[in-house]
Backbone bond lengths (Angstrom), bond angles and torsions (degrees), N, CA, C in turn:
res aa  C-N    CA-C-N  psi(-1)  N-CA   C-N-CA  omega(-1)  CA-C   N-CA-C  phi
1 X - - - 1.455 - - 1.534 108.80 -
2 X 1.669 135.61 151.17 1.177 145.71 -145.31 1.606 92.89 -152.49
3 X 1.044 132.48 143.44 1.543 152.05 150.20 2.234 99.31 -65.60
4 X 1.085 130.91 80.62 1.113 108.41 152.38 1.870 131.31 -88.64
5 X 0.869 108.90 140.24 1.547 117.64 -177.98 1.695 107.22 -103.08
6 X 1.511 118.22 136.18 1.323 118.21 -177.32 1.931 109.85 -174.60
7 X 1.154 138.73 136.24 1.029 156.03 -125.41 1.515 110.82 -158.90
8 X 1.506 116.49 140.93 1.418 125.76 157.31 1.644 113.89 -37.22
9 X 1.240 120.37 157.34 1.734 134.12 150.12 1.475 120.12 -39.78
10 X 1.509 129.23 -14.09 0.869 111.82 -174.14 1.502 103.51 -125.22
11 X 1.725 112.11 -25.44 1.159 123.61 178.79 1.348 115.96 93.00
12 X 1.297 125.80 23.83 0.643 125.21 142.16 1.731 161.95 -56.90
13 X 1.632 76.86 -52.06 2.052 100.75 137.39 1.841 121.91 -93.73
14 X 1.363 107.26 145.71 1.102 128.44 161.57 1.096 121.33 -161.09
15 X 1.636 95.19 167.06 1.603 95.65 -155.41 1.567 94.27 -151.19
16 X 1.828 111.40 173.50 1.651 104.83 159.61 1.801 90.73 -144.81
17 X 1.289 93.35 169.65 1.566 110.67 -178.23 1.098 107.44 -177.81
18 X 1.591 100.44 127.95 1.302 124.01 -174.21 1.949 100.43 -76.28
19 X 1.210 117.07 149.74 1.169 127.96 -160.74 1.678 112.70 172.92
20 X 1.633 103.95 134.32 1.852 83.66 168.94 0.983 126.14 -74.38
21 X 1.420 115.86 173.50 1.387 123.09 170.77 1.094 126.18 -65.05
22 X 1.415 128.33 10.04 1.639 119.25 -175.29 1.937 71.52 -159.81
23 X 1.428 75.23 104.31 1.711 94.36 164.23 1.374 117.29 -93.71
24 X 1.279 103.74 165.41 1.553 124.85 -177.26 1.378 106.40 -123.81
25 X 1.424 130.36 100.98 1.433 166.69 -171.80 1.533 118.84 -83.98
26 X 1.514 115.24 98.85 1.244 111.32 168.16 1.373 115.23 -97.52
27 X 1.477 117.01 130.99 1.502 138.29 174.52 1.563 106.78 -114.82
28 X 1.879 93.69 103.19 1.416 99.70 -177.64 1.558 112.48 -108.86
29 X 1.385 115.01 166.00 0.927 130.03 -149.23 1.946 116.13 -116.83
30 X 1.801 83.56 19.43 2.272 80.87 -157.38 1.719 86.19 -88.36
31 X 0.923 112.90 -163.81 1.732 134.93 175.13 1.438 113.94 -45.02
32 X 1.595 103.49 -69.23 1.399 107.17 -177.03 1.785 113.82 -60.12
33 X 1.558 111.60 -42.51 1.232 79.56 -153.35 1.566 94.58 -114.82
34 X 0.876 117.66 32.47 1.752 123.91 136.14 1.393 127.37 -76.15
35 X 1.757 117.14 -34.65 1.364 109.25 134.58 1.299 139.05 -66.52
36 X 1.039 137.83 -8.73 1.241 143.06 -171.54 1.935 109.84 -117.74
37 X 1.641 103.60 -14.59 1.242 101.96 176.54 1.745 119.16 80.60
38 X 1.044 113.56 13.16 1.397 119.38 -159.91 1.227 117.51 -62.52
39 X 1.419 131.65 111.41 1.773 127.82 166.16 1.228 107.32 -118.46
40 X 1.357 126.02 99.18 1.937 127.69 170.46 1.201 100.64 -116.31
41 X 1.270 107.29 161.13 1.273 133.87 146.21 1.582 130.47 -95.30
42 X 1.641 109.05 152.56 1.538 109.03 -179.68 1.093 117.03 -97.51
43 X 1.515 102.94 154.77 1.859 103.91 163.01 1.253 74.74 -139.56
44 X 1.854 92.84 -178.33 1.799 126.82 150.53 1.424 118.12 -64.71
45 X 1.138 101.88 111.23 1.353 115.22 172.11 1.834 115.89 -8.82
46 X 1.536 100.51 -48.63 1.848 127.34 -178.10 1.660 95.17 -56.13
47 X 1.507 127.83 -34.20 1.343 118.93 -167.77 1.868 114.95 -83.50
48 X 1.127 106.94 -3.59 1.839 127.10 -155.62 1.434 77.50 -118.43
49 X 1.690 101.30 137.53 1.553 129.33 159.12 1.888 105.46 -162.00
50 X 1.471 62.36 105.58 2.205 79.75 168.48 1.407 106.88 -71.00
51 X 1.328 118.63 118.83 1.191 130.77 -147.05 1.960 87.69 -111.64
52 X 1.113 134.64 -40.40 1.243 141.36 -169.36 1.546 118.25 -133.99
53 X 1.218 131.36 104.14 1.887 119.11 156.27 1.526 117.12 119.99
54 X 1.159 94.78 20.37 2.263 109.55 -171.51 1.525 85.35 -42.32
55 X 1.537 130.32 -53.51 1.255 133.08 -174.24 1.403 137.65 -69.21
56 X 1.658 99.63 2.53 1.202 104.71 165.54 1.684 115.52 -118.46
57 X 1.026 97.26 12.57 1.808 106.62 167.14 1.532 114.53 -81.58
58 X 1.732 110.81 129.20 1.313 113.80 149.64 0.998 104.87 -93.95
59 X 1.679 119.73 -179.10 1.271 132.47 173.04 1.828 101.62 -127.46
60 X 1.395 117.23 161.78 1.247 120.17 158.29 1.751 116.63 -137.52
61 X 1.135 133.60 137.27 1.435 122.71 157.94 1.669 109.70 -102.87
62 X 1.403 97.35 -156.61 1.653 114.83 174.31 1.624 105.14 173.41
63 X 0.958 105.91 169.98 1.518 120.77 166.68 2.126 111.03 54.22
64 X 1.316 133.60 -80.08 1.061 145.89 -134.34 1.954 72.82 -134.58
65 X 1.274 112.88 -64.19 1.571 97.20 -171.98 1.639 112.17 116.56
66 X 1.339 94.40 -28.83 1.709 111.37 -177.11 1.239 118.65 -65.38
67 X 1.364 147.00 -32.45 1.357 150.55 169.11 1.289 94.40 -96.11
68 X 1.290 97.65 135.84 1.705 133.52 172.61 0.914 137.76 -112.33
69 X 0.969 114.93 68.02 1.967 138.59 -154.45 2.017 102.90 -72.58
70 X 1.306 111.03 93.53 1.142 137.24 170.24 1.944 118.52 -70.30
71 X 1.538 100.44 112.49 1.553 107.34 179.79 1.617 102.17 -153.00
72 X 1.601 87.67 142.96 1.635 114.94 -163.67 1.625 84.05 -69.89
73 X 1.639 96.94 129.67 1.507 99.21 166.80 1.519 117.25 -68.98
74 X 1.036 132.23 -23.19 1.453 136.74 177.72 1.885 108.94 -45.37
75 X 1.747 92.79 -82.06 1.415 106.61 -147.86 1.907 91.03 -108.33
76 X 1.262 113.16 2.04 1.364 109.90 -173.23 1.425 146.22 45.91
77 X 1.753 93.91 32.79 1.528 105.40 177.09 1.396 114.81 -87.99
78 X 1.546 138.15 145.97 1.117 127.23 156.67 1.511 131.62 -101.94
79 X 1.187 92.19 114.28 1.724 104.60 -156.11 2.326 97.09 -86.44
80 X 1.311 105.65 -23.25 1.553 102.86 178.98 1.365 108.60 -169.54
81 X 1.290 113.10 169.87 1.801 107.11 -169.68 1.704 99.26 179.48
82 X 1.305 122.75 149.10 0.864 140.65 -160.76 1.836 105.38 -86.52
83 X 1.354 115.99 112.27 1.765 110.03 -172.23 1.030 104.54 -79.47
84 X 1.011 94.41 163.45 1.773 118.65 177.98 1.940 106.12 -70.86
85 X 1.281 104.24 -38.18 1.306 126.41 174.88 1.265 132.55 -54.98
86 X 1.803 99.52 -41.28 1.326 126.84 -179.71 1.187 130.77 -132.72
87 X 1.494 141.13 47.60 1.078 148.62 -106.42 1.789 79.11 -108.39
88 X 1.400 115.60 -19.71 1.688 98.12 -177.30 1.558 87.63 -104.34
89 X 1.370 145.03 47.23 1.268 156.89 92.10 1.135 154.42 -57.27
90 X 1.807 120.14 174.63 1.729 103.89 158.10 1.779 90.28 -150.37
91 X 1.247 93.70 140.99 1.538 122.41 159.34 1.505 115.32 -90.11
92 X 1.609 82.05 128.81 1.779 104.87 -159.47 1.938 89.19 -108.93
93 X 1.392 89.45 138.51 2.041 93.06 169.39 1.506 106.64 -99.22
94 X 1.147 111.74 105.96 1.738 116.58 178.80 1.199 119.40 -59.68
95 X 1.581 123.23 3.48 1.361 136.39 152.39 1.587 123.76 -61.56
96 X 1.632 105.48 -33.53 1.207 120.36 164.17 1.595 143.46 -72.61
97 X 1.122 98.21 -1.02 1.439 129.52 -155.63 1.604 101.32 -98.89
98 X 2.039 114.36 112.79 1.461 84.30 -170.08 1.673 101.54 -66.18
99 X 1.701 89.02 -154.44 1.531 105.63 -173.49 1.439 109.03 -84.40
100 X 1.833 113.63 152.25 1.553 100.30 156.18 1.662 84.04 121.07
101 X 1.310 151.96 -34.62 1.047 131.81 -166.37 1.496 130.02 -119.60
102 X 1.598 101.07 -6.83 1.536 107.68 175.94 1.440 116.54 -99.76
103 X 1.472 121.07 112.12 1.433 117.87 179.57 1.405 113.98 -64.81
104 X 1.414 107.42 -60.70 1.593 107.47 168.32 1.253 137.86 -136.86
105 X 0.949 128.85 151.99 1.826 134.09 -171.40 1.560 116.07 -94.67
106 X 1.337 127.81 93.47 1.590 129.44 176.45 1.739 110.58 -86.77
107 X 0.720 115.74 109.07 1.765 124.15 -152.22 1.882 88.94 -109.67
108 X 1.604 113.80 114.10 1.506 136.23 -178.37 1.321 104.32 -104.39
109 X 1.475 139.96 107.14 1.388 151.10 157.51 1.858 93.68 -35.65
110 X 1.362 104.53 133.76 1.518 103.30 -178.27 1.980 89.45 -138.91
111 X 1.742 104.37 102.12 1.554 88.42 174.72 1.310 119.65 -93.74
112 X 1.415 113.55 98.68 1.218 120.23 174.15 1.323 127.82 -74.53
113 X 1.464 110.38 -7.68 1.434 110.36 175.71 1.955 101.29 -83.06
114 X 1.200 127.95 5.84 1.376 140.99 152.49 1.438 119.57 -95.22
115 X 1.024 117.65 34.22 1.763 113.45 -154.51 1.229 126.59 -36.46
116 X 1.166 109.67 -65.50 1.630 155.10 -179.17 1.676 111.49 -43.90
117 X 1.307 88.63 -34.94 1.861 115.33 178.64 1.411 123.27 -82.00
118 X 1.299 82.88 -80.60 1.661 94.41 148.37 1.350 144.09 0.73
119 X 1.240 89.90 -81.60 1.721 131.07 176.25 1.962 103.33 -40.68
120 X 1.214 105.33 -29.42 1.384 126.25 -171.71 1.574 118.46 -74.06
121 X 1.343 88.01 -56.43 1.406 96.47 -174.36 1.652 125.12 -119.67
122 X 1.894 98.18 46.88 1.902 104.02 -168.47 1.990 72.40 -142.22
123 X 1.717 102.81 152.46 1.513 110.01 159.05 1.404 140.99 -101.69
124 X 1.810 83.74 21.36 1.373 95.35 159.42 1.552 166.17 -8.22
125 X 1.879 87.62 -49.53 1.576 109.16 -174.23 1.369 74.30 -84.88
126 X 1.329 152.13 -51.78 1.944 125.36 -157.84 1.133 112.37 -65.58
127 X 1.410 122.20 -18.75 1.708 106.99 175.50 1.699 131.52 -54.50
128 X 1.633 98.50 -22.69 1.538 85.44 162.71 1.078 118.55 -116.45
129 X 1.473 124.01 55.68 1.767 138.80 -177.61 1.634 74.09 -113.67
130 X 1.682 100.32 144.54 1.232 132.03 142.53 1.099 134.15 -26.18
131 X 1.459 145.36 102.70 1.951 127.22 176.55 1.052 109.12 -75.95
Protein backbone atom coordinates (compact mmCIF):
# COMPACT_ATOMS: atom_id res chain seq x y z
CA UNK A 1 0.00 0.00 0.00
CA UNK A 2 1.32 3.73 -1.03
CA UNK A 3 -0.08 7.18 0.29
CA UNK A 4 -1.07 8.68 -3.21
CA UNK A 5 -1.95 12.41 -3.31
CA UNK A 6 -4.01 13.90 -6.35
CA UNK A 7 -6.42 16.88 -6.90
CA UNK A 8 -8.94 18.59 -9.32
CA UNK A 9 -7.57 20.89 -12.51
CA UNK A 10 -7.72 23.74 -10.69
CA UNK A 11 -6.74 22.58 -7.24
CA UNK A 12 -9.04 23.33 -5.64
CA UNK A 13 -9.90 19.82 -4.40
CA UNK A 14 -7.46 17.50 -2.97
CA UNK A 15 -7.27 14.59 -1.55
CA UNK A 16 -4.92 11.39 -0.44
CA UNK A 17 -5.69 7.67 -0.40
CA UNK A 18 -3.98 5.00 0.58
CA UNK A 19 -4.07 2.39 -2.24
CA UNK A 20 -1.45 0.05 -3.95
CA UNK A 21 0.72 0.76 -6.34
CA UNK A 22 -0.55 -1.31 -9.13
CA UNK A 23 -4.18 -0.63 -9.15
CA UNK A 24 -7.07 -2.43 -10.35
CA UNK A 25 -9.25 -0.12 -12.70
CA UNK A 26 -12.82 -0.29 -13.40
CA UNK A 27 -13.98 0.97 -16.92
CA UNK A 28 -17.67 1.09 -16.88
CA UNK A 29 -19.91 1.06 -19.36
CA UNK A 30 -23.59 2.64 -17.86
CA UNK A 31 -24.79 6.18 -19.21
CA UNK A 32 -23.02 8.42 -17.02
CA UNK A 33 -19.78 7.29 -17.19
CA UNK A 34 -19.42 6.58 -20.79
CA UNK A 35 -20.16 10.18 -20.96
CA UNK A 36 -17.98 11.24 -18.58
CA UNK A 37 -15.37 8.48 -19.43
CA UNK A 38 -15.04 7.20 -16.00
CA UNK A 39 -12.11 4.66 -14.85
CA UNK A 40 -11.63 4.61 -10.75
CA UNK A 41 -10.71 2.58 -8.47
CA UNK A 42 -12.10 1.50 -4.91
CA UNK A 43 -11.11 1.66 -1.46
CA UNK A 44 -12.84 1.91 2.11
CA UNK A 45 -14.12 4.91 2.62
CA UNK A 46 -11.35 4.77 6.08
CA UNK A 47 -8.49 4.86 3.25
CA UNK A 48 -9.76 8.47 1.46
CA UNK A 49 -9.16 11.91 3.23
CA UNK A 50 -10.11 15.10 1.34
CA UNK A 51 -7.38 16.97 2.33
CA UNK A 52 -8.62 20.47 0.63
CA UNK A 53 -12.26 21.99 -0.79
CA UNK A 54 -15.40 19.85 0.93
CA UNK A 55 -16.87 23.41 -0.03
CA UNK A 56 -16.28 23.42 -3.32
CA UNK A 57 -17.94 20.11 -4.21
CA UNK A 58 -21.30 19.62 -5.90
CA UNK A 59 -22.85 16.46 -6.03
CA UNK A 60 -25.22 14.95 -8.74
CA UNK A 61 -27.38 11.64 -8.77
CA UNK A 62 -29.96 10.06 -11.25
CA UNK A 63 -31.84 7.03 -11.63
CA UNK A 64 -31.67 4.82 -8.10
CA UNK A 65 -30.02 8.05 -6.35
CA UNK A 66 -27.38 5.78 -4.74
CA UNK A 67 -24.10 6.87 -6.39
CA UNK A 68 -22.96 10.26 -5.72
CA UNK A 69 -21.03 11.51 -8.36
CA UNK A 70 -18.78 14.28 -6.77
CA UNK A 71 -17.36 17.46 -8.98
CA UNK A 72 -15.34 20.52 -8.03
CA UNK A 73 -17.67 23.34 -8.64
CA UNK A 74 -14.87 25.46 -10.00
CA UNK A 75 -13.11 23.61 -12.86
CA UNK A 76 -15.51 20.52 -12.92
CA UNK A 77 -13.27 17.62 -12.68
CA UNK A 78 -14.22 14.51 -10.89
CA UNK A 79 -11.45 13.42 -8.98
CA UNK A 80 -13.87 10.65 -6.58
CA UNK A 81 -17.51 9.84 -5.90
CA UNK A 82 -19.39 7.59 -4.00
CA UNK A 83 -20.46 4.05 -6.20
CA UNK A 84 -23.40 2.75 -6.58
CA UNK A 85 -21.50 -0.54 -5.84
CA UNK A 86 -19.91 0.66 -2.80
CA UNK A 87 -21.77 3.06 -1.05
CA UNK A 88 -19.53 2.18 2.23
CA UNK A 89 -16.77 3.36 -0.34
CA UNK A 90 -15.22 5.85 -2.80
CA UNK A 91 -14.11 5.57 -6.35
CA UNK A 92 -10.96 7.29 -7.10
CA UNK A 93 -10.24 8.46 -11.10
CA UNK A 94 -6.54 7.50 -11.61
CA UNK A 95 -6.52 10.40 -13.96
CA UNK A 96 -6.51 12.41 -10.87
CA UNK A 97 -3.80 11.03 -9.19
CA UNK A 98 -0.59 13.18 -9.32
CA UNK A 99 2.43 11.58 -10.91
CA UNK A 100 5.12 9.27 -9.36
CA UNK A 101 3.16 6.58 -7.51
CA UNK A 102 1.26 4.14 -9.64
CA UNK A 103 3.36 1.28 -11.05
CA UNK A 104 0.56 -0.27 -12.84
CA UNK A 105 -2.96 0.05 -14.15
CA UNK A 106 -5.18 -3.41 -14.40
CA UNK A 107 -8.26 -1.98 -16.20
CA UNK A 108 -11.79 -4.48 -15.33
CA UNK A 109 -14.71 -4.03 -18.01
CA UNK A 110 -17.59 -3.11 -15.49
CA UNK A 111 -21.10 -3.52 -17.58
CA UNK A 112 -23.10 -1.25 -16.03
CA UNK A 113 -25.42 -0.77 -18.66
CA UNK A 114 -26.44 -4.56 -17.19
CA UNK A 115 -26.31 -3.45 -13.66
CA UNK A 116 -28.48 -5.61 -11.81
CA UNK A 117 -26.57 -8.61 -13.51
CA UNK A 118 -23.54 -7.63 -13.21
CA UNK A 119 -23.55 -6.78 -9.76
CA UNK A 120 -23.65 -10.70 -9.44
CA UNK A 121 -20.99 -11.89 -11.00
CA UNK A 122 -17.85 -8.96 -10.52
CA UNK A 123 -15.99 -8.60 -6.71
CA UNK A 124 -16.52 -5.40 -6.68
CA UNK A 125 -18.58 -4.78 -3.51
CA UNK A 126 -15.06 -6.12 -1.50
CA UNK A 127 -13.04 -3.39 -2.71
CA UNK A 128 -14.16 -1.18 -0.05
CA UNK A 129 -13.99 -3.91 2.83
CA UNK A 130 -10.99 -3.62 4.96
CA UNK A 131 -7.76 -6.17 4.41
Amino acid sequence: MVKHTGGCHCGALRYEVEAPAKLHVYHCNCSICVKKQNHHFIVPSAKFTLLKGVDNITVYTFNTHQAKHTFCKTCGVQCFYTPRSNPDGVGVTPHSLDPGTVEEIEVEEFDGQNWETHILTTDIKDRSKPL
